[in-house]
C-alpha positions in Angstrom: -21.8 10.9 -9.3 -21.9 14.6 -9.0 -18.5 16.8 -9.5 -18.5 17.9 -5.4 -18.6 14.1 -4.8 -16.5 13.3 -7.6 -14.5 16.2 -6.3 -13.9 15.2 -2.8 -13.3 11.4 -3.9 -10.7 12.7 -5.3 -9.2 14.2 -2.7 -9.7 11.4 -0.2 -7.7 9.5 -2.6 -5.0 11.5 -3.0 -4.6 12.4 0.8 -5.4 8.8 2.1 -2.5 7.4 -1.1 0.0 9.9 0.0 -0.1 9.8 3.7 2.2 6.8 5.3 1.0 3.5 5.6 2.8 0.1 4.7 2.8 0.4 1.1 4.6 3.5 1.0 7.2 2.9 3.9 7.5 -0.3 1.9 7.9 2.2 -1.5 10.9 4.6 0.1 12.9 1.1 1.8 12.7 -0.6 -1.7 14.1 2.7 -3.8 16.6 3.1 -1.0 18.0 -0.5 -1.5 16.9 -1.1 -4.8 16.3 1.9 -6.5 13.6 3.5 -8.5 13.1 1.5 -12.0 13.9 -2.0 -10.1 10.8 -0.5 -7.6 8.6 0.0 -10.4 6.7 -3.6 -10.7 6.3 -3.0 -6.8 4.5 0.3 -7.3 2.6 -1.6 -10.4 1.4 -4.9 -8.4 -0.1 -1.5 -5.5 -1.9 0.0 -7.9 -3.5 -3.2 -10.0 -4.2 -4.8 -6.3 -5.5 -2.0 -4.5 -7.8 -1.5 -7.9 -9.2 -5.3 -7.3 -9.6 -4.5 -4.2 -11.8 -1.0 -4.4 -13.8 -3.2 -7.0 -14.7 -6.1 -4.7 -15.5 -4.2 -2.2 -17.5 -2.0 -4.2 -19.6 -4.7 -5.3 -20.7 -6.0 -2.4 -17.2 -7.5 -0.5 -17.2 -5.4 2.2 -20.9 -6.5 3.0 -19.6 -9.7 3.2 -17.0 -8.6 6.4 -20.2 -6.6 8.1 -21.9 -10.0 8.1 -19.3 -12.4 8.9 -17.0 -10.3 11.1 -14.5 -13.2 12.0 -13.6 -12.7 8.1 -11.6 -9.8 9.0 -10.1 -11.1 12.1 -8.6 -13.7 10.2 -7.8 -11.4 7.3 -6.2 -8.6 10.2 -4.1 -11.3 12.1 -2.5 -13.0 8.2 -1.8 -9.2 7.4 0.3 -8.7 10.6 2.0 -12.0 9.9 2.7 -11.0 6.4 3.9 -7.4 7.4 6.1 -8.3 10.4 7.8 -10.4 7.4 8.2 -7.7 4.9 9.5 -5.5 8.0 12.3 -8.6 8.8 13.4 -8.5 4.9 13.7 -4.5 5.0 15.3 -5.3 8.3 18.3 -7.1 6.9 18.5 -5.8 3.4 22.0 -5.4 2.3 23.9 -2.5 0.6 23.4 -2.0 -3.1 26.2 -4.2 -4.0 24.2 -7.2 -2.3 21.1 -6.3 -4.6 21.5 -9.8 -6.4 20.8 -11.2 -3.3 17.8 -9.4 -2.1 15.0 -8.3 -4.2 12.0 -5.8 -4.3 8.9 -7.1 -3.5 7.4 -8.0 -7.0 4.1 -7.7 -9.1 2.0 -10.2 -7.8 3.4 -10.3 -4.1 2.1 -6.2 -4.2 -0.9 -6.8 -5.4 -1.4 -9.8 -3.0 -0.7 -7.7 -0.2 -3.0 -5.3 -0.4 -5.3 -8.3 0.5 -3.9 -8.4 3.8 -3.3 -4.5 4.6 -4.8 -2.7 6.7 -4.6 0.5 5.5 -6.1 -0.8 1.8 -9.1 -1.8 3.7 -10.1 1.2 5.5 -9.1 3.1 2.3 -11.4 0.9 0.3 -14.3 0.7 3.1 -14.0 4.8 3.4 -14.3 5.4 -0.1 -17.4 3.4 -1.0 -19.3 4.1 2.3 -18.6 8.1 2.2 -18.6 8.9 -1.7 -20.4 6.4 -3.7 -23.6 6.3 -3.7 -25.4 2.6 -2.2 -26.8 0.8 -5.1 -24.6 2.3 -7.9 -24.4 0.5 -10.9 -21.1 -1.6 -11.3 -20.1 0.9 -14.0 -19.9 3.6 -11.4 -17.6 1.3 -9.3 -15.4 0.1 -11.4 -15.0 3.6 -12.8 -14.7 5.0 -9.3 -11.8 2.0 -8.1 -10.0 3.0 -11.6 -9.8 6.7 -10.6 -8.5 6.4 -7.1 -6.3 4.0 -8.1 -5.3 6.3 -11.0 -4.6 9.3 -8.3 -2.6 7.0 -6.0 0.0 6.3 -8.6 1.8 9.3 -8.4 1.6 9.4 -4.8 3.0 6.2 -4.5 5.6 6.7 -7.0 7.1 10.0 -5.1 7.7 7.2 -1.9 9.9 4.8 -4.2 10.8 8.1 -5.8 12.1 10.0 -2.4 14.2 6.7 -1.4 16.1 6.4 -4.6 17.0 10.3 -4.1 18.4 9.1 -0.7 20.4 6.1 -2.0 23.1 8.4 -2.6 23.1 9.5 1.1 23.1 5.9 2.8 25.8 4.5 0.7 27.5 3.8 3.8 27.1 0.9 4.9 26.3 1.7 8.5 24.0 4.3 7.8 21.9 2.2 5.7 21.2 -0.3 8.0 20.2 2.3 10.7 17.6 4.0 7.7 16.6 0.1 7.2 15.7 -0.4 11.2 14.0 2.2 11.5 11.7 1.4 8.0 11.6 -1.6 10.1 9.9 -0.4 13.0 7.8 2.0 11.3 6.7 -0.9 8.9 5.4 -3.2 13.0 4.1 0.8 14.1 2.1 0.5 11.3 0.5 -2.3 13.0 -0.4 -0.5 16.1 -3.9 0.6 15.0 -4.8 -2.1 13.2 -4.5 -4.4 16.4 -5.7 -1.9 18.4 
């Protein structure tokens, strides 16, 4: 891969990790309500999924979807299912004190998500149909899924990051579950184009 390729990979990864989308909504409500090191197998389980991800589609899933299009249908209508749940359990999270009775969305139920989210896909089908070359060997995909998933760490992390700087701020009870609605809503918004 040449470096003005390589180069604007880079950025697409950066921009397209960074900008909002369900993970990172998902990110800010869980360091709200959970905080930042509780967050961090959350952020882990994004970044080892979305890699699987880039890497199966990569090497040849995404051909698969082109030629059985009812694949995605399914795949679009269990990832609204999935995320109107996550949106219902951000919904009704409870003040810090009631942590032991909520938890962050773990390891495996991040990575398993980015199965179902929309955003991941177009991410994943952008990046191999604009800057990797067709026919690239597997070493050039697997090292181009480990870099954007490398860049989208830090993005990610300033989301969980930004909502355990705003704990502080919604300790109130009241406020809190008016900054949890509206995560709510933006989590179903997120839907919007998706189903579109």
């Amino acid at each position: 891969m040449d470096m003005q390729v390589f180069a604007a990979l880079s950025l697409f990864a950066f921009v397209s990790s960074i900008t909002p989308g369900p993970n990172n909504l998902m990110l800010l409500a869980s360091g709200v309500n959970h905080g930042f090191r509780a967050t961090l197998p959350h952020m882990a389980g994004i970044s080892t999924g979305f890699f699987i991800l880039l890497a199966s589609v990569g090497l040849g899933l995404g051909l698969l979807f082109a030629q059985v299009p009812q694949l995605y249908l399914v795949l679009k209508w269990l990832g609204a299912a999935y995320l109107l749940t996550l949106a219902w359990g951000v919904a009704t999270a409870g003040a810090p004190k009631d942590a032991e009775a909520t938890h962050p969305l773990g390891f495996w139920g991040a990575a398993g998500f980015q199965w179902v989210n929309p955003k991941a896909w177009v991410m994943a089908v952008g990046a191999f149909s604009s800057y990797v070359p067709a026919h690239s060997g597997s070493e050039v995909v697997v090292g181009a899924a480990a870099w954007f998933a490398f860049i989208g760490i830090p993005a990610i992390s300033l989301w969980a990051l930004c909502g355990s700087r705003l704990r502080h701020w919604l300790r109130i009870p009241r406020y809190r579950r008016i900054f949890n609605g509206v995560m709510a809503v933006l989590l179903v918004a997120s839907l919007a184009p998706m189903l579109a």
